[in-house]
C-alpha positions as CSV (number, residue, x, y, z in Angstrom):
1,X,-8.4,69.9,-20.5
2,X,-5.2,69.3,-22.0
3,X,-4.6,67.2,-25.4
4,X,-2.0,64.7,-24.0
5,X,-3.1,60.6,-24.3
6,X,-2.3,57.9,-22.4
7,X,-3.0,54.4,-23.0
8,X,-2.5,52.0,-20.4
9,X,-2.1,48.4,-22.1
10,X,0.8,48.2,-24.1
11,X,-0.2,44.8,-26.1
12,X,-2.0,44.5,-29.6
13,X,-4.3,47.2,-29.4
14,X,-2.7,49.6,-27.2
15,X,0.5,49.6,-29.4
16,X,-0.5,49.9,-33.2
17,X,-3.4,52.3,-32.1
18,X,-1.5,54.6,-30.5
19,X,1.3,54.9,-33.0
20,X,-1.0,56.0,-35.8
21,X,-2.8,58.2,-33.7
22,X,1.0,59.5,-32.2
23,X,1.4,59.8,-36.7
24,X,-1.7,62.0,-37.5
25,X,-2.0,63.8,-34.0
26,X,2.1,65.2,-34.2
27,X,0.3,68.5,-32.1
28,X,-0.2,65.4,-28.6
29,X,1.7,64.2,-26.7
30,X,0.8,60.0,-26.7
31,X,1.8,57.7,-24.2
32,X,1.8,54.0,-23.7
33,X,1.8,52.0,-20.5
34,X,1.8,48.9,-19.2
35,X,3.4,47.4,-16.2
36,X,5.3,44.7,-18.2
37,X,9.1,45.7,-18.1
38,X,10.1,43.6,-21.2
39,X,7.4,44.3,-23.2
40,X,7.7,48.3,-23.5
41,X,11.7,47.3,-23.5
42,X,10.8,45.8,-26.6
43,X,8.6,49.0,-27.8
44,X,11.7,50.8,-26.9
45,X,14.4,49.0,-28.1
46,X,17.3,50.5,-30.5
47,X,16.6,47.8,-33.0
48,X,13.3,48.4,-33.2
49,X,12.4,44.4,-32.7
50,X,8.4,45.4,-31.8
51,X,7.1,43.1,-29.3
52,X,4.3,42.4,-32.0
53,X,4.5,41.8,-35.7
54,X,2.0,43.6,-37.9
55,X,3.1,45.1,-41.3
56,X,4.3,48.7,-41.5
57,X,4.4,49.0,-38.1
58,X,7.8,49.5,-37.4
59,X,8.0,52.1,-39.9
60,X,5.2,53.9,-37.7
61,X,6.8,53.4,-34.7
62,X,10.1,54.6,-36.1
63,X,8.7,57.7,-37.1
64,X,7.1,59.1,-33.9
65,X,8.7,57.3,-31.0
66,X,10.8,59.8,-28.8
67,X,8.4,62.9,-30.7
68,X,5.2,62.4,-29.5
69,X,5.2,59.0,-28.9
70,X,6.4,57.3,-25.8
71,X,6.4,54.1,-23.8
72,X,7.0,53.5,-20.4
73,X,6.4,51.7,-17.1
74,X,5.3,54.7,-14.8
75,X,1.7,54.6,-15.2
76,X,1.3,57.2,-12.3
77,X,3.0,59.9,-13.9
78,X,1.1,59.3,-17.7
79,X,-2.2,59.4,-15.9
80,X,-1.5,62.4,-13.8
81,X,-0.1,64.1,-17.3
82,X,-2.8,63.3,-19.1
83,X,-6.4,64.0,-19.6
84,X,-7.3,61.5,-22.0
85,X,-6.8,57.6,-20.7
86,X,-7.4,54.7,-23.0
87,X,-7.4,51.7,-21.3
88,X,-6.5,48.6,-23.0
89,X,-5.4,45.7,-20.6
90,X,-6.2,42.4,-21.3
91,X,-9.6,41.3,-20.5
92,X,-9.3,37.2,-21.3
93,X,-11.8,34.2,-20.7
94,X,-12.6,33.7,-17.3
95,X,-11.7,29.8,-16.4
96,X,-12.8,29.5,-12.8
97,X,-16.0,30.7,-11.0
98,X,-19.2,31.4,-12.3
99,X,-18.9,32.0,-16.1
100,X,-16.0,29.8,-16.5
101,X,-15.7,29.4,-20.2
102,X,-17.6,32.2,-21.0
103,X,-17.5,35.2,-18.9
104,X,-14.9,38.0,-19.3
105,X,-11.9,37.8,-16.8
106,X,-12.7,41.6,-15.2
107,X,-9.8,41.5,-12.7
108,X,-7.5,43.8,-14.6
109,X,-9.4,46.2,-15.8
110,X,-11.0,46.8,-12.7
111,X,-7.3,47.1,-11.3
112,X,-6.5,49.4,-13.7
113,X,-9.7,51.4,-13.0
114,X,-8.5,51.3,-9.3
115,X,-4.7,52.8,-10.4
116,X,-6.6,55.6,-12.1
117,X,-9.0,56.6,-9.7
118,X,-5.8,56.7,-7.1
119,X,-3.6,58.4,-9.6
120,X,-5.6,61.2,-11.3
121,X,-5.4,64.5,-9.8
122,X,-8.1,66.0,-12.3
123,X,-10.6,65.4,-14.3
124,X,-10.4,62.9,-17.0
125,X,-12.0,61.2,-19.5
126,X,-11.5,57.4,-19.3
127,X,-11.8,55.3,-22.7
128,X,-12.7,51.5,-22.9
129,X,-10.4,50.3,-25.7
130,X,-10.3,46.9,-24.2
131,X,-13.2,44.3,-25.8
132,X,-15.7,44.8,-22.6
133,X,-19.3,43.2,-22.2
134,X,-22.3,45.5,-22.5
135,X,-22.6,47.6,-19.2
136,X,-19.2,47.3,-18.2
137,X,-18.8,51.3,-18.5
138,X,-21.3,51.4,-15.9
139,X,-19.1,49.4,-13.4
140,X,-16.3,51.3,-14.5
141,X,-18.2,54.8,-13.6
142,X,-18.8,53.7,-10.1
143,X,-15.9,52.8,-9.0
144,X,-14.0,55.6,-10.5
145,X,-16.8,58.7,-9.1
146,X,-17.7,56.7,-5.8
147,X,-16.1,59.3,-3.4
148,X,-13.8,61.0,-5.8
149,X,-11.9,63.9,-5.4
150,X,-12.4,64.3,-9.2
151,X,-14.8,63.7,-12.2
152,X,-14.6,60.8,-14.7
153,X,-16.4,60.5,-17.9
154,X,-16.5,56.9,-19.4
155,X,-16.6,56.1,-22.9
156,X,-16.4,52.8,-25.5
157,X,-14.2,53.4,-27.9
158,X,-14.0,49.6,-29.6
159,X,-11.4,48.4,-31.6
160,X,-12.3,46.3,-35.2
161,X,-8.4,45.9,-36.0
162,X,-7.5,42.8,-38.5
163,X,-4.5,41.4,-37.1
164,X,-2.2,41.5,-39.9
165,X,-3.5,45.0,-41.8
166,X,-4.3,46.2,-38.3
167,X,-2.0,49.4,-39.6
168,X,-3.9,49.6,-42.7
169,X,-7.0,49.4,-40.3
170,X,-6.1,52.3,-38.6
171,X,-5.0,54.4,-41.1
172,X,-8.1,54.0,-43.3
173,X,-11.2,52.6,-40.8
174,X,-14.5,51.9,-42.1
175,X,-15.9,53.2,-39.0
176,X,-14.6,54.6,-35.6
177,X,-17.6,54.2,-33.3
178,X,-17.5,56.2,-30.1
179,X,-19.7,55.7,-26.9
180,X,-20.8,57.9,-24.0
181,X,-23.3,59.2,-21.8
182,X,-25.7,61.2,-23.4
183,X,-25.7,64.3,-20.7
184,X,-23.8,67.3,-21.1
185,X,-20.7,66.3,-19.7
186,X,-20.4,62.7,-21.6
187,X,-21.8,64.6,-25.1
188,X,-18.3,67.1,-24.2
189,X,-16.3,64.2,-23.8
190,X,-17.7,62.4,-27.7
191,X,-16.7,65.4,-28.7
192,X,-12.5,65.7,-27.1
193,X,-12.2,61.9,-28.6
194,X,-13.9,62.7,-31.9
195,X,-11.3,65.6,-32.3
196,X,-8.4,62.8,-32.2
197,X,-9.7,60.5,-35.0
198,X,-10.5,63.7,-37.4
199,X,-7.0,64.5,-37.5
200,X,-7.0,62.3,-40.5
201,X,-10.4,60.1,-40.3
202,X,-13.8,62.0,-42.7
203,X,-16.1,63.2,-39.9
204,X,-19.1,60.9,-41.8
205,X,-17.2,57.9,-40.7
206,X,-17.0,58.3,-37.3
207,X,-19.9,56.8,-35.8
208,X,-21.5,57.9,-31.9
209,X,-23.8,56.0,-30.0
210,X,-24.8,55.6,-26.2
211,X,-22.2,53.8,-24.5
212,X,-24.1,50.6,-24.5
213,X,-24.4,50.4,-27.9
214,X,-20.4,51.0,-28.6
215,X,-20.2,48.3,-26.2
216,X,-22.5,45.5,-27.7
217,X,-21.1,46.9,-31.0
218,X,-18.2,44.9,-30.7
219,X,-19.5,41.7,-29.7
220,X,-22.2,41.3,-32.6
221,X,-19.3,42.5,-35.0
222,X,-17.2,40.1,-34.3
223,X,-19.4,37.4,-33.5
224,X,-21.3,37.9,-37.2
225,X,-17.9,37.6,-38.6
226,X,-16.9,34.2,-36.7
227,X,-20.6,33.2,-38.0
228,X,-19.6,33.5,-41.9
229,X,-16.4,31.2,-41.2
230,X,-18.0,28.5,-39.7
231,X,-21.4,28.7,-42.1
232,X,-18.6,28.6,-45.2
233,X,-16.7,25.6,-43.2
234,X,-20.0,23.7,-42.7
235,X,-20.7,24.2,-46.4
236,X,-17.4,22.7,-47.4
237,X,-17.8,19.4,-45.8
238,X,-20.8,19.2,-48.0
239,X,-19.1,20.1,-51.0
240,X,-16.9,17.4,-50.3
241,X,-19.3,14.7,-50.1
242,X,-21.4,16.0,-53.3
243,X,-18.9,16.6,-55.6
244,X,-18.7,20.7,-55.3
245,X,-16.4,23.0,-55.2
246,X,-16.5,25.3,-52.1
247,X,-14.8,28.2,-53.9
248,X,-17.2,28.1,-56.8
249,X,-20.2,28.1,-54.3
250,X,-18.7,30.9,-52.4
251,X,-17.6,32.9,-55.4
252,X,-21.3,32.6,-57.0
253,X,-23.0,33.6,-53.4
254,X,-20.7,36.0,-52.9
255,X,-21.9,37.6,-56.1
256,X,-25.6,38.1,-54.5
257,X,-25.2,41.8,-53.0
258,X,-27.0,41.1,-49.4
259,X,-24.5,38.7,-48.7
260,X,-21.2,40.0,-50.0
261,X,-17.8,38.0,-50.7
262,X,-16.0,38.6,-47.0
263,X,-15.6,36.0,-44.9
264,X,-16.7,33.4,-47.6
265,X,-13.0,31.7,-47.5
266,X,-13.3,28.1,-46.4
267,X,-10.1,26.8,-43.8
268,X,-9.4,25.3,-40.6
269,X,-11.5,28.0,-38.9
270,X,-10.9,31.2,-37.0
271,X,-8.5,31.9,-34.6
272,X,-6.8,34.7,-33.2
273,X,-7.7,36.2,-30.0
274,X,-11.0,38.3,-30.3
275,X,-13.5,35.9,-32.0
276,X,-13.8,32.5,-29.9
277,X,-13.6,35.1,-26.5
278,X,-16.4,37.3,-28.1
279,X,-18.7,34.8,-29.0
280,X,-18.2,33.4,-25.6
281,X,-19.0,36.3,-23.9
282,X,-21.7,36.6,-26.2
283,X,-23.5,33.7,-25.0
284,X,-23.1,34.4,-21.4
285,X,-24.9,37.2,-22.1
286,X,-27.7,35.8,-23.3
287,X,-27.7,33.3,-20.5
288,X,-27.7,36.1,-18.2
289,X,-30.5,37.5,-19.6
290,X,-32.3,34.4,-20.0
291,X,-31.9,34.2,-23.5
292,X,-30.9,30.9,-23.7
293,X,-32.3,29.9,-27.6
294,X,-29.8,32.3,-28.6
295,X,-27.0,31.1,-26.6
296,X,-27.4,28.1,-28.2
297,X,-27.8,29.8,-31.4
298,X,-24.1,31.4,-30.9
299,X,-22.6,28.0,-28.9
300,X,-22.8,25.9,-32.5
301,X,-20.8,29.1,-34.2
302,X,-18.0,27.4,-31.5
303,X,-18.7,24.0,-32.1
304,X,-18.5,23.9,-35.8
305,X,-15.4,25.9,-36.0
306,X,-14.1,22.9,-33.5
307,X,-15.3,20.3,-35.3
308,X,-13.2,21.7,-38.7
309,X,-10.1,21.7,-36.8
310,X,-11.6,17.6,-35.7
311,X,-12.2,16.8,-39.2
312,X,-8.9,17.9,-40.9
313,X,-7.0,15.5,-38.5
314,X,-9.8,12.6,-39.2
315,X,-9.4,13.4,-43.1
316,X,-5.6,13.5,-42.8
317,X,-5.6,9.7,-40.7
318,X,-8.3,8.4,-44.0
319,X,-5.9,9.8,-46.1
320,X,-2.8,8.3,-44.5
321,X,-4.1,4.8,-44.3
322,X,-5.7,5.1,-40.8
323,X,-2.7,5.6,-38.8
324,X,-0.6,8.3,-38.6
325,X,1.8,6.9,-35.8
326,X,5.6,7.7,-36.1
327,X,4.8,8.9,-39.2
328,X,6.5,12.4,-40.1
329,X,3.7,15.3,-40.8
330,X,5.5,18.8,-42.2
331,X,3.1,21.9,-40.9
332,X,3.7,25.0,-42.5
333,X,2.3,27.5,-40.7
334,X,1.5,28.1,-37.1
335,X,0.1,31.7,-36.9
336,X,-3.3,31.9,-36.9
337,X,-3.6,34.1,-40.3
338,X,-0.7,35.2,-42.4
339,X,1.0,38.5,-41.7
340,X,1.0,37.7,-37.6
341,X,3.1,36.1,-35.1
342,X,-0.1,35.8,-33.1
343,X,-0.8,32.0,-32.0
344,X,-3.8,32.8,-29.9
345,X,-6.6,30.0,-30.6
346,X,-4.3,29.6,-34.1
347,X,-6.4,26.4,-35.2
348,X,-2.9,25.2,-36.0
349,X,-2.2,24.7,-32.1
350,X,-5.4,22.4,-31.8
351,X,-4.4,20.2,-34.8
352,X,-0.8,19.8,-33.4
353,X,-2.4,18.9,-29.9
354,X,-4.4,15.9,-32.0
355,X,-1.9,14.8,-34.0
356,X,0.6,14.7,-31.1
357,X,-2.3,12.4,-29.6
358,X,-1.5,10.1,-32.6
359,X,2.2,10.0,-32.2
360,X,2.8,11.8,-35.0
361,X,6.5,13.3,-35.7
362,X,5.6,16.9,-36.1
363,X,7.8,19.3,-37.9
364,X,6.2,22.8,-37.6
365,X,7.6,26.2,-39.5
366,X,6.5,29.3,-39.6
367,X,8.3,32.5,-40.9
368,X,7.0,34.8,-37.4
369,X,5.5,32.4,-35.2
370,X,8.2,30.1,-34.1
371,X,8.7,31.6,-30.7
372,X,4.7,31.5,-30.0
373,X,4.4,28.2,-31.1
374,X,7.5,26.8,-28.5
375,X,5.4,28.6,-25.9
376,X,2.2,27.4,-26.7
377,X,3.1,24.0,-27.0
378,X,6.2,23.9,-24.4
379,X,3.9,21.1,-22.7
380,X,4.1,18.0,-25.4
381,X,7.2,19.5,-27.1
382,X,9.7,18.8,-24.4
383,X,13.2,17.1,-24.6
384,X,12.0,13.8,-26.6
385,X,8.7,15.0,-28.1
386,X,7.9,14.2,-31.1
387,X,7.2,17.8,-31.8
388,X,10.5,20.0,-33.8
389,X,10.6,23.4,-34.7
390,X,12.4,24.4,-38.0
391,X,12.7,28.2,-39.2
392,X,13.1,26.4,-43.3
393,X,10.2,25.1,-44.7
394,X,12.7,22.8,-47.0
395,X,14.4,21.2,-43.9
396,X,11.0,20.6,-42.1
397,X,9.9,18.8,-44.8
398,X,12.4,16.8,-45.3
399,X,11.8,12.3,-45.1
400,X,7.9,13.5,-44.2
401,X,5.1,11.5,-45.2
402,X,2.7,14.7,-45.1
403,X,2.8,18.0,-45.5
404,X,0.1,19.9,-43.7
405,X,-0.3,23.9,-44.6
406,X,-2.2,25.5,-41.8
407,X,-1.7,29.6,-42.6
408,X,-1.8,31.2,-46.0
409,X,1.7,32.6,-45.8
410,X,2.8,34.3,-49.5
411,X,5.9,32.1,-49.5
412,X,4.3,29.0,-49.5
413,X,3.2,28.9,-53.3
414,X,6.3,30.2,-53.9
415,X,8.3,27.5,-52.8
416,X,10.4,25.1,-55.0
417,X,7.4,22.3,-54.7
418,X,9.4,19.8,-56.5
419,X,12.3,20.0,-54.5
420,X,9.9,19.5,-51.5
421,X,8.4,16.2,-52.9
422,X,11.9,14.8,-54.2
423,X,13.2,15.2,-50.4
424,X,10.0,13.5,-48.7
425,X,8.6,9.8,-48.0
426,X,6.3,9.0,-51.1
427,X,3.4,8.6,-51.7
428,X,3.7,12.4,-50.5
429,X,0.9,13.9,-49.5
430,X,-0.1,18.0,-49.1
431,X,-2.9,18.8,-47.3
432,X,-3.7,22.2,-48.0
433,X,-6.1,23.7,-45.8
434,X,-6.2,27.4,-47.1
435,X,-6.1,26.5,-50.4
436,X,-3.8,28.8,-51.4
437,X,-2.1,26.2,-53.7
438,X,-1.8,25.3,-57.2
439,X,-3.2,21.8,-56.3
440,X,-3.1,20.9,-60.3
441,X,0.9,21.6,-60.5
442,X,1.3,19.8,-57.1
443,X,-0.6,17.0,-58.8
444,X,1.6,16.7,-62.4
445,X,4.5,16.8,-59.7
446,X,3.6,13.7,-58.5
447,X,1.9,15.1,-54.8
448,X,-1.7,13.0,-53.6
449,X,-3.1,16.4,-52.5
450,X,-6.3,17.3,-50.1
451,X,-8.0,20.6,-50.3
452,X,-10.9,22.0,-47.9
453,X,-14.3,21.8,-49.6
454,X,-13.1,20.7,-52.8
455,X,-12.9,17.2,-53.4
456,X,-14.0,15.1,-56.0
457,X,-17.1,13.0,-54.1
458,X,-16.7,9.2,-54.5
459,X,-12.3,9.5,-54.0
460,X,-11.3,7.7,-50.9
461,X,-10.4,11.1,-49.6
462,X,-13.8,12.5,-49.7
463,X,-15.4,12.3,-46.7
């Protein structure tokens, strides 16, 4: 078996984690594939303008591409080449059929399951990089070794990237977990994958299960994770109506050693493209299994982080008088964290979709996210819309009532703040929902300002 990889999936994980494998492994030959012409243009392009944004990247890519690391659109050659196939299509929410909602949309990666059965002309071992539901491998097995000319050994190989230090991630893991059979040949195939990450990862930290468990692994990670935001959110609407401060309470619980500090940051609720899908998939699981107390169990974790998004726009209309029509609101901030161009479930996109059903003016900038944010929203921000897009944060607030920070970008509190409140409609107001401001400075300035989970109880903003 030879040491050349191929990932097929050229998108947010296949990308990054190939790179920095491409970076410690300068002895393989990595490849990257993915049947979307522009999008490995982009990976290949002279300028180096990455089809994703994630810090130090580019510097990554830069220093490997056209050595060991390659992209390109001939997925038949990379798989007969190499021994070793990732596979990291997109596997999204299912919206029709049974599961709708819920379910994991299967359809490409059994396709690409398909391409490698037909392609392979030896042995290989096939990883699931992809976010798959428990006993996918399974699936994946059978159609690959149902009358094949050649032997394929599936294993989970998760991804627990941070969009936005997804480098850093990779570079420095708490864990890399790694699933398989546990027979001869699937122990032998642990092993080839273990030898890539201890090129540069401490043998202690790389974790190997059965395959199932790699593949539940994910889900309860992730799902856990969305469970502290929307337990910290639901917490700051009752700060709000007693009088405490959210960051105190977190700060002080956070102190307690069995619960830990992560993930205690009150906001508009997660986003991004893993946790909403995973908890989904989650409770169809359960439901599958007849677990339905815990679906419901998991289903609120949804609910409440929809209801923050709900509750900022109902705070903001309190705030503004009870109507926000052709009034001018300023939103800084589109991405769904800071340090990402990603807009995928970015609880920014469900606030614009409720102010917009307000008739709001909205004025949205973002330093990465512009482009996303055009797409996303291409149908209420037509010709006529009251919805601009505005790459300076100065211009986009200029004559608006409101200005509404949605991601905790590092040159928001940097900004000239004055300057800002000089140039809008007074009484300005700044709703910041990341509280990431100096809400006491914007105050002396002359700013009525909003913060999540901090409010003084018995204002008219409080509840």
């Amino acid at each position: 078996m030879n040491k050349d990889v191929v990932c097929i999936g050229a998108g947010y994980i296949g990308g990054p984690t190939m790179a920095v494998i491409a970076k410690m492994n300068p002895d393989r030959k990595i490849m990257v594939v993915d049947i979307n012409a522009s999008r490995i243009a982009a990976w290949n392009s002279d300028d180096f303008e990455l089809p994703i944004y994630e810090p130090e990247l580019v510097d990554v890519v830069r220093e490997v591409r056209g050595k060991n690391l390659f992209f390109s659109t001939d997925i038949r050659s990379a798989v007969k080449e190499c021994d070793i196939v990732f596979v990291g299509v997109n596997t999204p929410t299912k919206m029709f059929g049974r599961g709708a909602g819920r379910a994991s949309d299967l359809q490409y990666w059994e396709a690409t399951a398909r391409e490698i059965k037909e392609y392979a002309d030896g042995d290989k071992i096939v990883v699931e990089k992809s976010t798959l539901p428990v006993r996918t491998a399974a699936a994946m097995e059978a159609i690959l070794n149902d009358h094949a000319k050649h032997r394929f050994t599936v294993l989970s190989n998760p991804e627990f990237l941070a969009e936005g230090t997804a480098v850093k991630d990779l570079l420095s893991p708490d864990r890399v977990l790694i699933g398989g059979p546990q027979d001869e040949a699937g122990i032998a195939a642990i092993a080839e994958v273990v030898d890539i990450y201890a090129a540069w990862v401490p043998r202690e930290k790389i974790m190997t299960t059965n395959v199932w468990s790699a593949e539940l692994t994910k889900f309860a990670a992730n799902a856990f994770l969305a469970q502290r935001v929307s337990s910290i959110n639901a917490i700051a609407g009752l700060c709000e109506a007693t009088g405490a401060d959210v960051d105190e309470v977190a700060r002080v619980m956070g102190a307690d050693h069995r619960i830990g500090a992560k993930f205690l940051k009150a906001g508009p609720g997660f986003g991004g493209s893993c946790f909403k899908k995973d908890v989904l998939n989650l409770v169809y699981l359960c439901e599958t299994f007849g677990l339905h107390t815990a679906a419901e169990y998991w289903t609120q974790v949804i609910r409440m982080n929809e209801h923050q998004q709900e509750r900022i726009v109902s705070r903001l209309f309190k705030a503004m008088f009870n109507t926000l029509a052709n009034k001018k609101v300023a939103m800084f901030g589109f991405a769904f964290k800071a340090d990402t161009g990603d807009t995928r479930e970015t609880p920014a996109g469900t606030v614009a979709r409720l102010l917009n059903d307000e008739h709001v003016r909205l004025a949205i900038t973002d330093p990465k996210a512009i482009p996303n944010a055009k797409r996303d929203l291409a149908d209420i921000a037509g010709d006529g819309a009251g919805i601009v897009f505005e790459e300076d944060p100065y211009v986009a607030a200029e004559g608006a009532d409101a200005v509404l920070l949605m991601t905790d970008w590092s040159l928001y509190p940097a900004l000239d703040w004055r300057r800002i409140f000089d140039s809008m409609r007074k009484p300005a107001l700044v709703f910041d929902t990341r509280n990431c401001l100096d809400g006491e400075e914007l105050r002396r300035i002359g700013f009525k300002v909003l913060n999540i989970g901090k409010d003084i109880c018995g204002a008219p903003t409080c509840r």
